[in-house]
C-alpha positions as CSV (number, residue, x, y, z in Angstrom):
1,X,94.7,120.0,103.4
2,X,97.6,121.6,101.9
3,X,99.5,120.1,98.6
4,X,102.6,118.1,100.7
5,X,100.1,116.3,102.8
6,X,97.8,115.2,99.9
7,X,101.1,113.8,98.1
8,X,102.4,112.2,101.4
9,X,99.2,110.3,101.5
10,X,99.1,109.2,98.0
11,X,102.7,108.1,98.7
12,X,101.9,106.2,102.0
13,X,98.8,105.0,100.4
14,X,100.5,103.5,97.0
15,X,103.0,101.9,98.5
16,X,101.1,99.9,101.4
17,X,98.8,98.9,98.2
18,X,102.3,97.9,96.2
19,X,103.2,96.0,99.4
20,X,100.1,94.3,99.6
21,X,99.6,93.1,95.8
22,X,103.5,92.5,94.6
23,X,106.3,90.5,96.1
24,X,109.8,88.9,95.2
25,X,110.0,85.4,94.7
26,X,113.6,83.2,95.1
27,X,113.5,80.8,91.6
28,X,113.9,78.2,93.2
29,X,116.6,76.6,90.9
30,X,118.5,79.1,89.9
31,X,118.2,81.1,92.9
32,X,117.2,84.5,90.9
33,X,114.9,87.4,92.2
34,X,112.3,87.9,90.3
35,X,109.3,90.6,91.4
36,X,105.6,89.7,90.6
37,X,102.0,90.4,91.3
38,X,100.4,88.3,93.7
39,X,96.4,86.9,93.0
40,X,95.7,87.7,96.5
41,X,96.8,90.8,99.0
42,X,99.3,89.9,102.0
43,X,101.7,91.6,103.2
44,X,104.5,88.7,103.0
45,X,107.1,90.3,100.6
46,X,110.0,87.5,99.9
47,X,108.4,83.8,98.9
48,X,111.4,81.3,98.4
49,X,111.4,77.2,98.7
50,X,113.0,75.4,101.5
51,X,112.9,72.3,99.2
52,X,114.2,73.6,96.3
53,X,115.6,71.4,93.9
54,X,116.4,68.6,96.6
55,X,115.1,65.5,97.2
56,X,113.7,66.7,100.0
57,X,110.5,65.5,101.2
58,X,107.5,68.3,103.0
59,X,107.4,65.9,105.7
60,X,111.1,66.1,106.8
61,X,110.8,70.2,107.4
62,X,110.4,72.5,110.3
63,X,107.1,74.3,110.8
64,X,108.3,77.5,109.8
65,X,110.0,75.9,106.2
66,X,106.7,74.2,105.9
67,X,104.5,77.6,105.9
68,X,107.3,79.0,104.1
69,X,107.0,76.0,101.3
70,X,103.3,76.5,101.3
71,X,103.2,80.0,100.6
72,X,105.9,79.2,97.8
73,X,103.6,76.7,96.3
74,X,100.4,79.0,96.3
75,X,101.8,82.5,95.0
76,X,104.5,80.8,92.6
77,X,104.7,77.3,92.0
78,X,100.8,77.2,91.3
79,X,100.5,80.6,89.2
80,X,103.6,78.7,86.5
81,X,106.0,81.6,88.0
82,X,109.4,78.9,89.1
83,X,108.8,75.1,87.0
């Protein structure tokens, strides 16, 4: 394999890995983007919270905000990232 093709791969190859282990997250009060490093590889890039600051109750959301909420709650809310 030639030069270009090695660095294409290493290029391809870093970013699926940057895909995979960092995202964006919404702060959920102040409605800021902050990047950060997830404790688990997925390749869901942008976590925000349907909830919010609201009174809102999990119960009274869709299924999609409630996937959405529960992936908010594992990758930021958990790991101290958005009090």
């Amino acid at each position: 394999m030639n030069k270009k093709s090695i660095l294409l791969i290493t290029l391809i190859g870093s970013a699926i890995i940057f895909r995979f282990f960092c995202g964006v997250y919404v702060h959920d009060e102040f409605l800021e983007k902050h990047l950060f490093v997830k404790h688990r590889p997925t390749w869901k890039w942008k976590f925000y919270s349907p909830i919010g600051m609201s009174d809102t109750k999990f119960e009274d959301l869709s299924d999609e905000e409630k996937i959405e909420q529960k992936y908010f709650n594992e990758f930021v809310k958990d790991k101290k990232l958005s009090l």
